[in-house]
Structure formats: C-alpha cells, structure tokens
DOTOR-610983 format. One line per field, with one value per atom (N, C-alpha, C): x negated, y, z negated; atom name; residue number from 1; residue in one letter. Coordinates in pm, 1 decimal. Layout:
N
c1: X, ...;
c2: Y, ...;
c3: Z, ...;
atom: CA, ...;
n: NUM, ...;
res: A, ...;
This chain:
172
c1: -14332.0, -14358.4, -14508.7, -14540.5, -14691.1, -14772.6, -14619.1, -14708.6, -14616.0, -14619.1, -14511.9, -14421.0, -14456.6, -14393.7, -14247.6, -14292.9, -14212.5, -14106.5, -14179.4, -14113.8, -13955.6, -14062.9, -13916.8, -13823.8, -13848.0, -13729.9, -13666.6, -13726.1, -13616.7, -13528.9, -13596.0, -13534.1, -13407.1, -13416.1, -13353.1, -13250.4, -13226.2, -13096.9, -13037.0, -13127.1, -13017.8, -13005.1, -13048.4, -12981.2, -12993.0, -13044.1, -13002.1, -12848.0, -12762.7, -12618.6, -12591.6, -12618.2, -12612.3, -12677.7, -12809.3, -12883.3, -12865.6, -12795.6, -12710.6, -12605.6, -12522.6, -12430.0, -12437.4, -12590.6, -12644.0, -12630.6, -12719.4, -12776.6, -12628.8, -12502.1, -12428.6, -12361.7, -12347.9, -12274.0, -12428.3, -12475.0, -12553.4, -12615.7, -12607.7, -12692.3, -12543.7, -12570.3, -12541.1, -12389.2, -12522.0, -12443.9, -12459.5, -12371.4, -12439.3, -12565.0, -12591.2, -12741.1, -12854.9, -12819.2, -12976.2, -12981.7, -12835.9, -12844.3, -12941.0, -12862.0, -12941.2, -13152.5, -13126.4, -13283.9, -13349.6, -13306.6, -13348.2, -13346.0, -13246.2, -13284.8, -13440.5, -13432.5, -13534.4, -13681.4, -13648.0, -13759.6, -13817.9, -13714.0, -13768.0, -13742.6, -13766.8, -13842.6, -13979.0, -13968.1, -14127.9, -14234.2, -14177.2, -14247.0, -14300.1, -14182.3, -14176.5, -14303.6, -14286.4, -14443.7, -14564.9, -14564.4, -14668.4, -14755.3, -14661.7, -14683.1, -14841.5, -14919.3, -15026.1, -15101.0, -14991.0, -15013.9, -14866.8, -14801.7, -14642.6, -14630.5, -14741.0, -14713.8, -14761.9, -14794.9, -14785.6, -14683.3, -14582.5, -14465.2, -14378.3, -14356.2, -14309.3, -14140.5, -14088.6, -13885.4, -13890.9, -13892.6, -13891.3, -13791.3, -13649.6, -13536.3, -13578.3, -13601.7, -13626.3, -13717.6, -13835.7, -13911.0, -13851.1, -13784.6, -13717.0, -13631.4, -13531.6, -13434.0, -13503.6, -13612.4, -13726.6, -13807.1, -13815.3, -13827.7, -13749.8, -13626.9, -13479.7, -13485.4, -13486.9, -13437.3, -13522.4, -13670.9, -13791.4, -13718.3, -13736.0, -13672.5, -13520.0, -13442.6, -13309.0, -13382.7, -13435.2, -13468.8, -13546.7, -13628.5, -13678.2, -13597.5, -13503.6, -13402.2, -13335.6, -13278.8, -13234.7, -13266.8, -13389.5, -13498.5, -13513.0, -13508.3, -13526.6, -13418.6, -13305.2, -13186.6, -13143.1, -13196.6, -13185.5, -13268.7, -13367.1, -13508.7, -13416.0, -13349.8, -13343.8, -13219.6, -13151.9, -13033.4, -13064.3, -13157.0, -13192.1, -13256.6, -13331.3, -13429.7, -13285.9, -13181.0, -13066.5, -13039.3, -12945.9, -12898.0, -12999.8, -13134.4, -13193.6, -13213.4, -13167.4, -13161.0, -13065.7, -13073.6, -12918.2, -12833.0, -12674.5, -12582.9, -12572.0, -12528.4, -12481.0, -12390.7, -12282.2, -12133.8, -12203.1, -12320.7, -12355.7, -12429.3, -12471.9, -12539.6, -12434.8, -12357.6, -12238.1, -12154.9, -12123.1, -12053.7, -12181.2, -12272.8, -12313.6, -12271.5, -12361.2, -12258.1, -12380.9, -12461.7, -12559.3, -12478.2, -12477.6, -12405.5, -12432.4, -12344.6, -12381.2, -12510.5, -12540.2, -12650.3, -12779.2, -12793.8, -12885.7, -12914.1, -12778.4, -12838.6, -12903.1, -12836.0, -12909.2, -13046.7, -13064.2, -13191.7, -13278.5, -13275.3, -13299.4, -13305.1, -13240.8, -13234.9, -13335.3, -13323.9, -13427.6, -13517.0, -13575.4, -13705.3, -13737.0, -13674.6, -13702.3, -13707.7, -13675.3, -13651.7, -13761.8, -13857.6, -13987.8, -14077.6, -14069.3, -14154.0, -14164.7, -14002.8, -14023.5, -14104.2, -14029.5, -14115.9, -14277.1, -14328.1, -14496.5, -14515.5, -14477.2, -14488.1, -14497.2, -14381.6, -14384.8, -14519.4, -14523.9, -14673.2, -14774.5, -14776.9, -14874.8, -14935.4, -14829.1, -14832.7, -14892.7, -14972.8, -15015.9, -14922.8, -15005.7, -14942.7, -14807.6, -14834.8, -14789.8, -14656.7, -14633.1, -14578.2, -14448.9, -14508.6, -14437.6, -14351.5, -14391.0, -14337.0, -14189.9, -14199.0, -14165.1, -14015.2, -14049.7, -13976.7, -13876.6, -13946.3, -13855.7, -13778.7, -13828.5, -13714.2, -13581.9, -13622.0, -13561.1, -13428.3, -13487.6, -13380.2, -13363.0, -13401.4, -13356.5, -13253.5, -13329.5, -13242.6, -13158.3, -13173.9, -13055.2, -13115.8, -13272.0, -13269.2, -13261.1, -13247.0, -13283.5, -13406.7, -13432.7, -13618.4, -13612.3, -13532.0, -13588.2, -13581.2, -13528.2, -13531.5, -13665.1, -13704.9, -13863.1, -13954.4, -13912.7, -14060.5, -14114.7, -13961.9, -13987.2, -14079.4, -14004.5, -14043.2, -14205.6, -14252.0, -14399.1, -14418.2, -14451.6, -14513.8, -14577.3, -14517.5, -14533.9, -14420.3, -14445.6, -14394.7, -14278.6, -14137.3, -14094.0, -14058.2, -14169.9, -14247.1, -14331.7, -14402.9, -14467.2, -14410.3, -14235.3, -14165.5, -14130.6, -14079.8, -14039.7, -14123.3, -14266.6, -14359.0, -14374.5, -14371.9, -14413.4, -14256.0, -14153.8, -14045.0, -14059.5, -14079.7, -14079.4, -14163.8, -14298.0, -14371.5, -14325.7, -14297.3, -14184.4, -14107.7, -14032.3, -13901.7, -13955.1, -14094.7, -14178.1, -14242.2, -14279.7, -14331.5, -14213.7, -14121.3, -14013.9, -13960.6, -13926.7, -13896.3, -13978.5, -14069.8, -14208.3, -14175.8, -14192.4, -14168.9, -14074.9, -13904.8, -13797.7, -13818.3, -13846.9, -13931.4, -13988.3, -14105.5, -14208.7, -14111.0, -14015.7, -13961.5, -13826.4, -13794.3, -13675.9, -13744.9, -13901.5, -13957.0, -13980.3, -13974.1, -14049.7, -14174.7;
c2: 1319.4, 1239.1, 1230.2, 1125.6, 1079.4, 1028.9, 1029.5, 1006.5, 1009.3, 910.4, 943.8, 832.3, 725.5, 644.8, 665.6, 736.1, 781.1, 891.1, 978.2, 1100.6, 1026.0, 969.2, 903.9, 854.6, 746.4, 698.1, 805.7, 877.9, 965.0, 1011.6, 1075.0, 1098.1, 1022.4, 912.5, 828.0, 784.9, 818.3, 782.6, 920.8, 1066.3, 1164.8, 1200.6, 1201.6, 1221.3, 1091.5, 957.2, 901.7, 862.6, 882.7, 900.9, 998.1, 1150.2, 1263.8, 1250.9, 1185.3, 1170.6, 1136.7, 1029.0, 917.0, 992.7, 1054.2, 1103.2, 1252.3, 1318.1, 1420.9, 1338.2, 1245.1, 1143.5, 1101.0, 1040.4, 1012.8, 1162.9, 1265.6, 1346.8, 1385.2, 1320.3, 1408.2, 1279.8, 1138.8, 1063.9, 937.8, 863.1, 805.9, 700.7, 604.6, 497.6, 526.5, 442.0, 451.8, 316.2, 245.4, 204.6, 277.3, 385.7, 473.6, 583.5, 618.2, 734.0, 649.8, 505.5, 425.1, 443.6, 385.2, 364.1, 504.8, 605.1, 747.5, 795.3, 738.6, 755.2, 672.2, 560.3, 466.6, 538.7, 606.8, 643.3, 794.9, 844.9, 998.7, 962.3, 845.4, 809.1, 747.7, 680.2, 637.6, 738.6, 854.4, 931.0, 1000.3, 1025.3, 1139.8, 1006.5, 906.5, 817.6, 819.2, 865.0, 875.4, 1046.9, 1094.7, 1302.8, 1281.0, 1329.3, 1333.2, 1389.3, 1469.3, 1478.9, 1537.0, 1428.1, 1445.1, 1525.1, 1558.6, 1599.2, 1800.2, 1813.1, 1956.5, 1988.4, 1894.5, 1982.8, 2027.9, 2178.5, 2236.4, 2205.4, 2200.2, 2185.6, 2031.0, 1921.6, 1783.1, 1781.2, 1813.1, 1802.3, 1883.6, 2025.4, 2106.6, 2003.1, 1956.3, 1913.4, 1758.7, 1692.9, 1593.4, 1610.5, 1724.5, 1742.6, 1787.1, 1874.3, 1924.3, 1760.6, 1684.0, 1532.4, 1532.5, 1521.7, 1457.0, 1544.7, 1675.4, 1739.4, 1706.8, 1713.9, 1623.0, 1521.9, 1424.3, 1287.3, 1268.0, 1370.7, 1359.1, 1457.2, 1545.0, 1591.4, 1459.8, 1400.6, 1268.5, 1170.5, 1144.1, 1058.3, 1121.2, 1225.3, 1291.8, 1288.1, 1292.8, 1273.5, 1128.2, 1064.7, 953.6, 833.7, 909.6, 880.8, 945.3, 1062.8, 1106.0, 1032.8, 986.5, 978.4, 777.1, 691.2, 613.7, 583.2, 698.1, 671.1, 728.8, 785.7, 850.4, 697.4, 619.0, 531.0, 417.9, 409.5, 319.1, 344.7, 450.5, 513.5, 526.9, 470.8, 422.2, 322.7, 184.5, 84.5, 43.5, -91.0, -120.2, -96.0, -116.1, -138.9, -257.1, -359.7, -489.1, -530.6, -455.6, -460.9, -489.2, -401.3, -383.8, -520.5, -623.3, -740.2, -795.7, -790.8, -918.0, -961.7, -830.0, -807.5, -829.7, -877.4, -894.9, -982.7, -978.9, -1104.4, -1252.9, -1194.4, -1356.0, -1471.9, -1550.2, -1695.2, -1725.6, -1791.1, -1785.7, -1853.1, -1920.7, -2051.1, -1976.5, -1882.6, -1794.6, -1710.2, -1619.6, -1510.0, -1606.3, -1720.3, -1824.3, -1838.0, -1860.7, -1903.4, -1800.1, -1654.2, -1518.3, -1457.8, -1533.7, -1452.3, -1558.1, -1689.7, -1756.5, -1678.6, -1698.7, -1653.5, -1519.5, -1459.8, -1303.7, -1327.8, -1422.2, -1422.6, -1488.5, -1570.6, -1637.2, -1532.6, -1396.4, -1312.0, -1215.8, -1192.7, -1147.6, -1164.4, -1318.1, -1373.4, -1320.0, -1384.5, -1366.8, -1214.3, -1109.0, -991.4, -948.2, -1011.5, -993.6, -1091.3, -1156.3, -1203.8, -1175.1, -1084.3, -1029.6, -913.3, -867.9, -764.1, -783.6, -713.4, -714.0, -763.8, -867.3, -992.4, -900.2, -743.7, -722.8, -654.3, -622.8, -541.7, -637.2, -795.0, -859.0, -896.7, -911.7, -928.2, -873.1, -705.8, -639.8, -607.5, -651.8, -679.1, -761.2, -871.2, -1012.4, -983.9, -923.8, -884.8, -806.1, -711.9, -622.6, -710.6, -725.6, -727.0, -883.3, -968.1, -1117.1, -1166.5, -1090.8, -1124.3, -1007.3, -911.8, -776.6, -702.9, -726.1, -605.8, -513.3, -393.9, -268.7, -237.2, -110.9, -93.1, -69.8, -7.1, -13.4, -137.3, -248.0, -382.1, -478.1, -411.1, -462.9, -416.4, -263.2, -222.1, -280.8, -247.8, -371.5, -475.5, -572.5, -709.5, -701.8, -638.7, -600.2, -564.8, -456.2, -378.8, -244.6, -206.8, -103.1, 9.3, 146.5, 238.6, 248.6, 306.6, 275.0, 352.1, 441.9, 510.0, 390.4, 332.1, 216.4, 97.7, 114.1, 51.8, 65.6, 161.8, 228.8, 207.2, 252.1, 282.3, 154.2, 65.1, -103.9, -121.9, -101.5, -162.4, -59.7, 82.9, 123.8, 125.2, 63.3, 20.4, -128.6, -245.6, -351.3, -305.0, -230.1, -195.7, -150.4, -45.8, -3.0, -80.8, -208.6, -312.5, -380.9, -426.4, -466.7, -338.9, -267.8, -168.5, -159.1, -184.5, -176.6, -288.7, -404.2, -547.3, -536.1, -504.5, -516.4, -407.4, -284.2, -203.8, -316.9, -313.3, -397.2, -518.4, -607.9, -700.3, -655.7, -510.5, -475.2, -423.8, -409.3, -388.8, -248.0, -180.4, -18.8, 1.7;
c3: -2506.4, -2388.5, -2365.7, -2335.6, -2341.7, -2209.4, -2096.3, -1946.0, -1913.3, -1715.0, -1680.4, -1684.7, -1687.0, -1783.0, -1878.0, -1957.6, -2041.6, -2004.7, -1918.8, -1879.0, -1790.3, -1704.9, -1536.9, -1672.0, -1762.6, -1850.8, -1889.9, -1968.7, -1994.6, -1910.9, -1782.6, -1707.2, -1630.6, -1601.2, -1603.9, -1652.1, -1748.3, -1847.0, -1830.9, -1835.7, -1835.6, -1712.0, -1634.7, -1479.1, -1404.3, -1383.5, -1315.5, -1197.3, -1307.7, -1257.8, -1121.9, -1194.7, -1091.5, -1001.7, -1017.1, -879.0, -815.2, -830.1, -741.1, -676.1, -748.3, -716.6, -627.3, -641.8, -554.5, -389.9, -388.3, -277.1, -208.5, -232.6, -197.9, -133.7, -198.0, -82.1, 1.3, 67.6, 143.3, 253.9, 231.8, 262.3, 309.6, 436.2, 532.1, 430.0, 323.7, 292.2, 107.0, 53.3, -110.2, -96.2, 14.5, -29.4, -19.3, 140.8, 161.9, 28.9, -37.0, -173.1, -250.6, -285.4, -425.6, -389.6, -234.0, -198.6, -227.4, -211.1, -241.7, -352.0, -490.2, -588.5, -674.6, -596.1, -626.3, -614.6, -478.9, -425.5, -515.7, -547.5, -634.2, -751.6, -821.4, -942.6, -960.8, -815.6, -807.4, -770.3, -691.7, -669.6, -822.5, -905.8, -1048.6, -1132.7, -1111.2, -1151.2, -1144.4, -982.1, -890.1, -958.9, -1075.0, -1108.6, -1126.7, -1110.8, -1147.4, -1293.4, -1312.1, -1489.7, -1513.0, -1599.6, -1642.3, -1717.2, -1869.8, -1954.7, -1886.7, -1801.4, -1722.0, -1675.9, -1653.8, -1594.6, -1656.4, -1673.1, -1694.0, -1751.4, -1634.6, -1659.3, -1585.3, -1633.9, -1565.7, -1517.0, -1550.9, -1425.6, -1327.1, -1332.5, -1213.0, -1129.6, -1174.6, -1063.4, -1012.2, -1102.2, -1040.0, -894.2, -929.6, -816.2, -703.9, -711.3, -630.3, -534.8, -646.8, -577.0, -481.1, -532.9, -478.7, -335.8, -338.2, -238.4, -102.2, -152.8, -85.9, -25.0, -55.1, -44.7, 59.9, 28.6, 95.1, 208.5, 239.3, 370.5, 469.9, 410.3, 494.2, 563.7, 399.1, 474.6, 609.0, 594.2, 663.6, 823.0, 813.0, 946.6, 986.4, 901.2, 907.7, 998.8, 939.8, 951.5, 1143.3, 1154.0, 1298.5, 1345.3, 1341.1, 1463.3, 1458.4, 1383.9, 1343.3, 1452.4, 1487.4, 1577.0, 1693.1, 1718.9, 1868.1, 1894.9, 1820.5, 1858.0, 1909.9, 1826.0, 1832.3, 2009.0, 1979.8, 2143.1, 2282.7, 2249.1, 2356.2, 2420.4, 2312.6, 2342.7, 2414.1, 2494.2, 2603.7, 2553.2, 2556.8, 2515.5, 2543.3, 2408.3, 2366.9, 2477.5, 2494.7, 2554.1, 2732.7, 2751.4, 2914.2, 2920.3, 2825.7, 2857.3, 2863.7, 2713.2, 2755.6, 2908.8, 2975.5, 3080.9, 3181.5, 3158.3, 3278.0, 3411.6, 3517.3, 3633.9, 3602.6, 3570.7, 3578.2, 3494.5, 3531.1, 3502.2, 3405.4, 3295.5, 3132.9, 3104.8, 3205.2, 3200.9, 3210.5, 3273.2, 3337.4, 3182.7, 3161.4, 3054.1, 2876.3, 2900.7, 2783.1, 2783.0, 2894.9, 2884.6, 2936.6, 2971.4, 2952.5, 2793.5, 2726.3, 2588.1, 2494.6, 2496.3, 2425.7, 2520.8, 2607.7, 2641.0, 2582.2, 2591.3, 2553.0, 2410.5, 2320.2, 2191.8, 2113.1, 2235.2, 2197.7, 2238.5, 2309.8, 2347.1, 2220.9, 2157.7, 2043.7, 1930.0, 1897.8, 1799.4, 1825.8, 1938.8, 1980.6, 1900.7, 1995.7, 1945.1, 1777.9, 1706.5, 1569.1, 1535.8, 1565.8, 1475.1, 1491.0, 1621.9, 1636.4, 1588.7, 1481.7, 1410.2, 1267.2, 1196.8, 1064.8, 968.9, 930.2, 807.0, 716.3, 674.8, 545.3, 628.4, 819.1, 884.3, 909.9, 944.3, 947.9, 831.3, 722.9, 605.0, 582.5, 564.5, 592.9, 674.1, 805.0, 899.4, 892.6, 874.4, 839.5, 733.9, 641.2, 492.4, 525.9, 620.9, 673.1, 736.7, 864.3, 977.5, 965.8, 930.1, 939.1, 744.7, 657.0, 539.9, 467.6, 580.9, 544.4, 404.4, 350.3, 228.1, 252.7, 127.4, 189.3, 142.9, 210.9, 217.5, 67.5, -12.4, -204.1, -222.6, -177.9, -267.8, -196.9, -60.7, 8.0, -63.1, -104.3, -176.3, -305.8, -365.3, -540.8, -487.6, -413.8, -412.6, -376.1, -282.0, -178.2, -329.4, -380.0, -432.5, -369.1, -256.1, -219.7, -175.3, -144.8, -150.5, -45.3, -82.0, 54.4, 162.1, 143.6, 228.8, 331.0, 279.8, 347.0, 403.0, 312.2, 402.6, 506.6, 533.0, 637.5, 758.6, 724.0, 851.4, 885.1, 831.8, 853.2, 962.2, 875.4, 980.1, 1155.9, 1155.0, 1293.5, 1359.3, 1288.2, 1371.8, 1454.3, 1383.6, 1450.1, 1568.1, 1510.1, 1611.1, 1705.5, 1715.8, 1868.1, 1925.1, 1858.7, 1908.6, 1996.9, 1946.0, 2008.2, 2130.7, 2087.9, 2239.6, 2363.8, 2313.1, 2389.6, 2493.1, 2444.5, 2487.8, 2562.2, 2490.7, 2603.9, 2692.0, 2718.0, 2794.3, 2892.6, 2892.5, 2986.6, 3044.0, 2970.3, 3004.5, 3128.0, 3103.2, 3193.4, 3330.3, 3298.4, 3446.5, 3450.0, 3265.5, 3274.1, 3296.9;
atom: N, CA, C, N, CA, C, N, CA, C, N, CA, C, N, CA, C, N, CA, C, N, CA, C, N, CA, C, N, CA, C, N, CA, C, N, CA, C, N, CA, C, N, CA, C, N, CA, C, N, CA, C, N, CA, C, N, CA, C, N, CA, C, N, CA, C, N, CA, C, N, CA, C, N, CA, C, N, CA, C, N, CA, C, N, CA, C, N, CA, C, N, CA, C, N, CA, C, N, CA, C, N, CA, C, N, CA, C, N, CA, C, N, CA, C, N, CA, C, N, CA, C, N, CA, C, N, CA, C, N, CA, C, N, CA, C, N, CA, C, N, CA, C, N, CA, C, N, CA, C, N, CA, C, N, CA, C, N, CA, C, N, CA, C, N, CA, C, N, CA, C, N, CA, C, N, CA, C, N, CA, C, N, CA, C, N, CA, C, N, CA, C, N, CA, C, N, CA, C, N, CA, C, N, CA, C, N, CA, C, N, CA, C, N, CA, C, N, CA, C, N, CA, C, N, CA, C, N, CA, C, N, CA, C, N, CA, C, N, CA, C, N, CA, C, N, CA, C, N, CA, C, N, CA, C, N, CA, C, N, CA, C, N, CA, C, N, CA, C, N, CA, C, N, CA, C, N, CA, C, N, CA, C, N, CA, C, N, CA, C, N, CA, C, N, CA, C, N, CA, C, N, CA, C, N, CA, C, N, CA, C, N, CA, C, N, CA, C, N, CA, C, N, CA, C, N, CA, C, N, CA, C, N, CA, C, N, CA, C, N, CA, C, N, CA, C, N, CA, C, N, CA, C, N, CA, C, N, CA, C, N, CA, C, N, CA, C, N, CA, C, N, CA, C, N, CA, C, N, CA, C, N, CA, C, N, CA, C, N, CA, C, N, CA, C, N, CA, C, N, CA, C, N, CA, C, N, CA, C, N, CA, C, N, CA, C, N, CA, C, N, CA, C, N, CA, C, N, CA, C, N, CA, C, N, CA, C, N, CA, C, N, CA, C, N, CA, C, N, CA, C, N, CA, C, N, CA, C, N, CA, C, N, CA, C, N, CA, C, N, CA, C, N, CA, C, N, CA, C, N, CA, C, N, CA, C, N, CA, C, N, CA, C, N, CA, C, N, CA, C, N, CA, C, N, CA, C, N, CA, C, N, CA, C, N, CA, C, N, CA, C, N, CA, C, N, CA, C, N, CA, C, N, CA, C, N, CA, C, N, CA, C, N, CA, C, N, CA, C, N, CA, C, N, CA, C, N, CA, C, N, CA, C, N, CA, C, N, CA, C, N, CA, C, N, CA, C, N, CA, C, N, CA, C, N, CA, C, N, CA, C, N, CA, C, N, CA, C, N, CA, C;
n: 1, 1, 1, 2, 2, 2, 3, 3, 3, 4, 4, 4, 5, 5, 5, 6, 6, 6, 7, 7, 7, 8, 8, 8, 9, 9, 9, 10, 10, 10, 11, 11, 11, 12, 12, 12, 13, 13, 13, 14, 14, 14, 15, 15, 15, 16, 16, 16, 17, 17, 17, 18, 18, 18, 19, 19, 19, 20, 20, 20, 21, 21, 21, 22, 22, 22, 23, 23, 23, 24, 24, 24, 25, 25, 25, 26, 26, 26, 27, 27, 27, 28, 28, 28, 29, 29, 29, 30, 30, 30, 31, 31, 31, 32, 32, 32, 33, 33, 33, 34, 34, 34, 35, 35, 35, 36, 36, 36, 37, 37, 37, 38, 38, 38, 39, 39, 39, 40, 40, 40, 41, 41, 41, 42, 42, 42, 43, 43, 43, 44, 44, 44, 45, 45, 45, 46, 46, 46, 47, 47, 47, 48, 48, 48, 49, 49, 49, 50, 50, 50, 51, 51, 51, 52, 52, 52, 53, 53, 53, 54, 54, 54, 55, 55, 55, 56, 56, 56, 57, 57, 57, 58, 58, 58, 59, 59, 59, 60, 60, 60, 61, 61, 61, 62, 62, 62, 63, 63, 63, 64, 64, 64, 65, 65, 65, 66, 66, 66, 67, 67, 67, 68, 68, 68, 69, 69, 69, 70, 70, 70, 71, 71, 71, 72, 72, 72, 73, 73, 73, 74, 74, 74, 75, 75, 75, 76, 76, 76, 77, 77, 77, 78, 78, 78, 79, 79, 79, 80, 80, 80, 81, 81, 81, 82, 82, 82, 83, 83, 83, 84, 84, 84, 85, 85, 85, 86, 86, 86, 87, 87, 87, 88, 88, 88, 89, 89, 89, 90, 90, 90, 91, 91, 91, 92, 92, 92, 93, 93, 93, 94, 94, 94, 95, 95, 95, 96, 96, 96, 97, 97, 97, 98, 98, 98, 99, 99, 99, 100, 100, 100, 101, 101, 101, 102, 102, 102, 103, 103, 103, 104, 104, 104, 105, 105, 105, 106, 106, 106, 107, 107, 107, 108, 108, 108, 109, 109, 109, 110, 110, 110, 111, 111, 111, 112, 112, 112, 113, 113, 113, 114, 114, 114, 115, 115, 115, 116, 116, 116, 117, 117, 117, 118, 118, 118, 119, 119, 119, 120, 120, 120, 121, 121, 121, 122, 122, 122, 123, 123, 123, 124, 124, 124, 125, 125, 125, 126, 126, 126, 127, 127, 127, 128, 128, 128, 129, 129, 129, 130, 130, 130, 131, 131, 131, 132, 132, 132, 133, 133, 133, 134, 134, 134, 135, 135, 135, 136, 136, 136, 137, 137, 137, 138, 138, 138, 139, 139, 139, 140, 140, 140, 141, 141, 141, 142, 142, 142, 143, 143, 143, 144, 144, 144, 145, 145, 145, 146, 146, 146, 147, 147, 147, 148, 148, 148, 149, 149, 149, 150, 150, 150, 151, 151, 151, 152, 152, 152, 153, 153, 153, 154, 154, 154, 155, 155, 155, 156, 156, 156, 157, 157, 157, 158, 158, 158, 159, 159, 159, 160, 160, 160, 161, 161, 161, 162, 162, 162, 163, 163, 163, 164, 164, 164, 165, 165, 165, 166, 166, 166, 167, 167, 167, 168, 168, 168, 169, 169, 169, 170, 170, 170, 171, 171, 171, 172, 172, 172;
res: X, X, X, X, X, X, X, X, X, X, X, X, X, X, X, X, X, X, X, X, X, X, X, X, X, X, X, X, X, X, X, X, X, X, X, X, X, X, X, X, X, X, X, X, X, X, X, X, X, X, X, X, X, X, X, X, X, X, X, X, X, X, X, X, X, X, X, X, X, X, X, X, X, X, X, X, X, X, X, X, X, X, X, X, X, X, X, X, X, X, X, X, X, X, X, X, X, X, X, X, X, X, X, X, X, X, X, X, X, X, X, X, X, X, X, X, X, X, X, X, X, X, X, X, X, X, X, X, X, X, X, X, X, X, X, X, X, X, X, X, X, X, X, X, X, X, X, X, X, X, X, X, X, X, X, X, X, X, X, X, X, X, X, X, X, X, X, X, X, X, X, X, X, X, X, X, X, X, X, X, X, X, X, X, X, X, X, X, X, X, X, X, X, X, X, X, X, X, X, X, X, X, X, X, X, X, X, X, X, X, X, X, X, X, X, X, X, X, X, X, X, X, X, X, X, X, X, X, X, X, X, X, X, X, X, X, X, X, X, X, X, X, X, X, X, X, X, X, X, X, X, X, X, X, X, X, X, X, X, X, X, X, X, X, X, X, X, X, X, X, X, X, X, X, X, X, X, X, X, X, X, X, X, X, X, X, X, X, X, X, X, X, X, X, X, X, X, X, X, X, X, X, X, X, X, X, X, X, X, X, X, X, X, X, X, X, X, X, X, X, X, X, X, X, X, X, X, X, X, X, X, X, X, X, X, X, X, X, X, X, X, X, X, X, X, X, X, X, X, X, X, X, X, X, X, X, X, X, X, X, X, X, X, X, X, X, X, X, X, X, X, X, X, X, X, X, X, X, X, X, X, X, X, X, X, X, X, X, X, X, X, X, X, X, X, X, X, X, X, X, X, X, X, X, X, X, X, X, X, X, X, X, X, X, X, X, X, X, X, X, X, X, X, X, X, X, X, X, X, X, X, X, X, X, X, X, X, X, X, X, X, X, X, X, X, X, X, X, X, X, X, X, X, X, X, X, X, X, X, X, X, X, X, X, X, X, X, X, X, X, X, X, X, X, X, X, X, X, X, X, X, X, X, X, X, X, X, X, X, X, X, X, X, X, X, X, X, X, X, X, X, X, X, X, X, X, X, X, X, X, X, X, X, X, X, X;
C-alpha cells in the first residue's frame, strides 16, 4: 500500500459490508449508518500518513466508533432542537379563520426565504439540498465537495436561523 488512497480501497472491499452493518445496529436509519460509513472512509483518507498505521482495520473501526458517537450526539441535540419547535397539529387546530392563517404562513414563508439568503452562499446551498430536495448530508457532501462534517454545521446553522426568526415572529 502506497497511500491512503490505496489503503481506504482496500479497506473497502474487506470491511465495507460490516461497517455498514456495525452502523445499522447502532444508528437511527440505514441512511444516517450508509452517511457514517461514507463519512469514516473519508476520514481513513484524510490519515495523515497511511503507510504508519499500524493494524488498518483496528484504526478504521476506531474511525467508525468516532463517527457513530457524533452521530449519536448529533442525532440527540437534532431532536431536542425538533421537540422545541410548535407542534404542527397546535397550528392546524388553530381558531384564526383559514383566510387569516394563509396569509400568516406565506408571510412567514417570505420572512423565511429573506432569512435563508441571508445566509452564506455555500450555507444556503446546503440547506436547500437538504430540506427542499430531501438529500442526505453524504450525498450533499459528494456533490459540494466538502466534508459532512461541514455539512452538518452549514444545515444547523439554517435551522437556528430559522428558529430564531419563528422565535422573534411568535413575539419571543
């Protein structure tokens, strides 16, 4: 093996499978496992000298385990942030007159927009990939070219932008 290049392939073919299959008992969906396998191969890229490591599976799963503790966190701080927001069900049922909450929600929906563009070109990007065409953050990062680590921080920065907004807009 001659870098890391070479090393992740190998790697790749002989544990790719298990990794996957580590990530799935431990992780939400089989997309956040896949995005987490994605992610602790780019990292095993990122080695700073491949041909030093010692046992390359050991330090792979050592990736992996890395990686699934984040998600992990990621995955909590991701639903505390959820369970703060209204409940859907408490707008629908509201008493304001359908005419009223229509034209309450475009407005609020052009305040959004404002907000998202007001955010850094690569945050918005990002965002929009995210929550308007359903990728997941490994198939944003491919496409970007960046880490999806950097995905991540790009989309919750959005989403605090937006909380922020409906915040201030509910009169916090």
């Amino acid at each position: 093996m001659t870098g890391a290049p070479d090393l992740v392939r190998q790697l790749h073919r002989g544990e790719g499978s298990r990794l996957l299959r580590f990530f799935r008992r431990g992780l939400a969906s089989p997309q956040d496992a896949a995005d987490a396998v994605q992610e602790t191969f780019l990292r095993m890229l990122r080695a700073p000298r491949p041909d030093e490591i010692a046992d390359p599976q050991a330090y792979l799963y050592a990736v992996a385990r890395s990686v699934a503790i984040e998600a992990g966190r990621r995955t909590h701080l991701e639903r505390a942030m959820i369970a703060d927001l209204p409940d859907a069900v408490d707008q629908i049922a509201s008493d304001a007159p359908e005419i009223e909450r229509r034209i309450a929600a475009k407005q609020e929906l052009v305040l959004m927009a404002r907000a998202i563009r007001g955010l850094p070109r690569r945050c918005q990007q990002v965002f929009i990939l995210s929550r308007l065409h359903g990728q997941s953050n490994g198939q944003i990062a491919l496409s970007l070219g960046i880490s999806r680590n950097m995905v991540e921080k790009h989309i919750m920065r959005a989403l605090l932008t937006c909380r922020a907004l409906r915040w201030e807009l509910a009169g916090g």
